[in-house]
N, C-alpha and C positions, 0 to 999 in steps of 0.2 A: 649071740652072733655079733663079731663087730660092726657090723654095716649098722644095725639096731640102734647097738649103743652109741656109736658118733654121732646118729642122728636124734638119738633122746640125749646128749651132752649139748649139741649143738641149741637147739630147741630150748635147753636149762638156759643156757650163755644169753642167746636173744632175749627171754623173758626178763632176767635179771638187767640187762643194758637197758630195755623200755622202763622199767620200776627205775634205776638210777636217774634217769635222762628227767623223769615226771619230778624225781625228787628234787631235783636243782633248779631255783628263783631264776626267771628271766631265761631261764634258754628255751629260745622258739623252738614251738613245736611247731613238726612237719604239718600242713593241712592238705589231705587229699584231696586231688581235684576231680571231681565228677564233668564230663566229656560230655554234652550233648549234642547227638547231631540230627539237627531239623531237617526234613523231609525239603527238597524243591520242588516247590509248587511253581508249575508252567502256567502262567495268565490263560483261559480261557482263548481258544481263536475265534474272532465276532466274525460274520460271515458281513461282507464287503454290501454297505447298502447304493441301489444302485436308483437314479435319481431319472422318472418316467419321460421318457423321450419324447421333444414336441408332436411328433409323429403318434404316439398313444393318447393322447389329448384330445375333448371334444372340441371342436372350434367354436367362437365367441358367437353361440346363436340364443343366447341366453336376453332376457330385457336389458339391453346397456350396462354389460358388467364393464364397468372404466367408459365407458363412455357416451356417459351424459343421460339425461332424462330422455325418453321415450317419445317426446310430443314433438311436433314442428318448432323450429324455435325461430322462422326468418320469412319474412315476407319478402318475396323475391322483388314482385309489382301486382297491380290491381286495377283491372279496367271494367268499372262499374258500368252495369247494365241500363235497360232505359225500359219502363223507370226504375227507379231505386228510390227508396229514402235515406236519402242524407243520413239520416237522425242514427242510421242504423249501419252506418260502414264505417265504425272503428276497426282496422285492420288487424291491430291487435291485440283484439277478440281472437282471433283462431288461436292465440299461441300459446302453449303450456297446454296442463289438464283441462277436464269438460269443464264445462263451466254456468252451462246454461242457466240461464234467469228468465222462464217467459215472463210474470209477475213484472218486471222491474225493465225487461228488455232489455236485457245487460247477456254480457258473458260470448254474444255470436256475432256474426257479418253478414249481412246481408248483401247478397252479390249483386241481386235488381236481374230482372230478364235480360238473358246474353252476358250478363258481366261473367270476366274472367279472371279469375284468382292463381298464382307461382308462388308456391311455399317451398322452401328446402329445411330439411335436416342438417344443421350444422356440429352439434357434438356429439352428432353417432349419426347410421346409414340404417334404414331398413335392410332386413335380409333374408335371403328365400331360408325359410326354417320349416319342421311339420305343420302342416294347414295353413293357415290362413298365416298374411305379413303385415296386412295394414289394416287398420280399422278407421275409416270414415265416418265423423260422429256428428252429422247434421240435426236439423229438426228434430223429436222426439218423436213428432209427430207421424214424420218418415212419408210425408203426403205430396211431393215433389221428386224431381228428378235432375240429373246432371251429369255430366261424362267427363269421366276421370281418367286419368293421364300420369304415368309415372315416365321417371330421367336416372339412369346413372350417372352422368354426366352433365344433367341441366339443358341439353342441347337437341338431343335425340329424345323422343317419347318412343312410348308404347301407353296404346288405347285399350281401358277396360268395356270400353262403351258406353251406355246411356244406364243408368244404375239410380237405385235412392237413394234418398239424400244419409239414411243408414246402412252403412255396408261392411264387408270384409273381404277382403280384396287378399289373391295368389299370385303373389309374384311370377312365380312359374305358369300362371295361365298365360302371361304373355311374355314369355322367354325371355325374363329378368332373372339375375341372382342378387341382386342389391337394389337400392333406389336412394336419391339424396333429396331429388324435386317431384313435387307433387303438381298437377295443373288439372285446373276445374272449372268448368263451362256450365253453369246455369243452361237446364233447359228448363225452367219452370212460367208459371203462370203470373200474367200482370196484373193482379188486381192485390185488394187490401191493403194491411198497416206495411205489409211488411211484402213488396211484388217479389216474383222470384225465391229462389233458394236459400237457408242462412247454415250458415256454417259455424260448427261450434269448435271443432277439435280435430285432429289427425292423430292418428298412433303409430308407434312401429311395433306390432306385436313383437317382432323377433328382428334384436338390432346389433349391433357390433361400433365398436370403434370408427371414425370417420375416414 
């Protein structure tokens, strides 16, 4: 058939032009090119992170996170009792951590019968938090008594009453939600080394920022 044969002529003619074309120096040969075509890869979509709203937050009722140590740090003023020993009203005895020294009679204040003590919180405030806000850290001995007094403001009190000279004190028992000033009234007894009350320390259990 001729359809056949032109196409077995045709097929002869090709084969011999590629044998020719190999046989002659220096003429480039054709190099196929191989096509590849990589996939698009679409980046992952990260889902949008989103950043906890002041409002989901607990508020700062934690021991003075940012602000400042937990103890009184100021003695506002001090009106020693009668009698008192001298020997024993360093006033800055009450500030910072406990400190007590009975051994050496170091570390507290003795306030003398009737004397009256204004400490404030200067680089953080008490604050009503669960249980208890303030801890009152007198005598060890806890064999005395005194009437304690807190201030938001330094101006205004609210009265816990007549308490030991060890205590823990709720801000909320007497419709405070913060406190900056402390005030303390010796009701104790006049005799011995040491008449009246002594005072070692104040705490803000649960404080904040000033």
């Amino acid at each position: 058939m001729k359809y056949k044969k032109s196409i077995a002529h045709l097929l002869a003619f090709l084969t011999l032009l590629v044998l020719a074309c190999n046989a002659v120096p220096g003429l480039i040969q054709a190099t196929p090119t191989l096509w590849i075509f990589a996939p698009t890869i679409s980046p992952p979509t990260l889902a949008a992170s989103t950043a906890p709203s002041e409002s989901s937050t607990n508020p700062p009722v934690a021991i003075s996170p940012g602000g400042g140590d937990p103890y009184i740090d100021k003695v506002v003023s001090f009106t020693p009792g009668n009698p008192v020993n001298p020997d024993l009203g360093k006033t800055e005895s009450v500030l910072g951590a406990p400190d007590f020294n009975e051994s050496d009679l170091t570390g507290f204040l003795e306030l003398g019968v009737g004397g009256i003590l204004v400490v404030e919180f200067v680089d953080n405030k008490a604050v009503g938090g669960p249980g208890n806000d303030i801890e009152i850290l007198g005598d060890p001995y806890n064999d005395e008594q005194w009437i304690v007094e807190a201030s938001a403001d330094c101006v205004s009190y609210k009265s816990f009453g007549q308490i030991e000279e060890r205590a823990s004190l709720d801000l909320a028992a007497v419709g405070l939600t913060s406190a900056r000033c402390i005030r303390i009234t010796d009701k104790g007894r006049g005799s011995g080394i040491s008449p009246g009350t002594e005072l070692d320390a104040i705490e803000a259990l649960h404080s904040s920022a000033p």
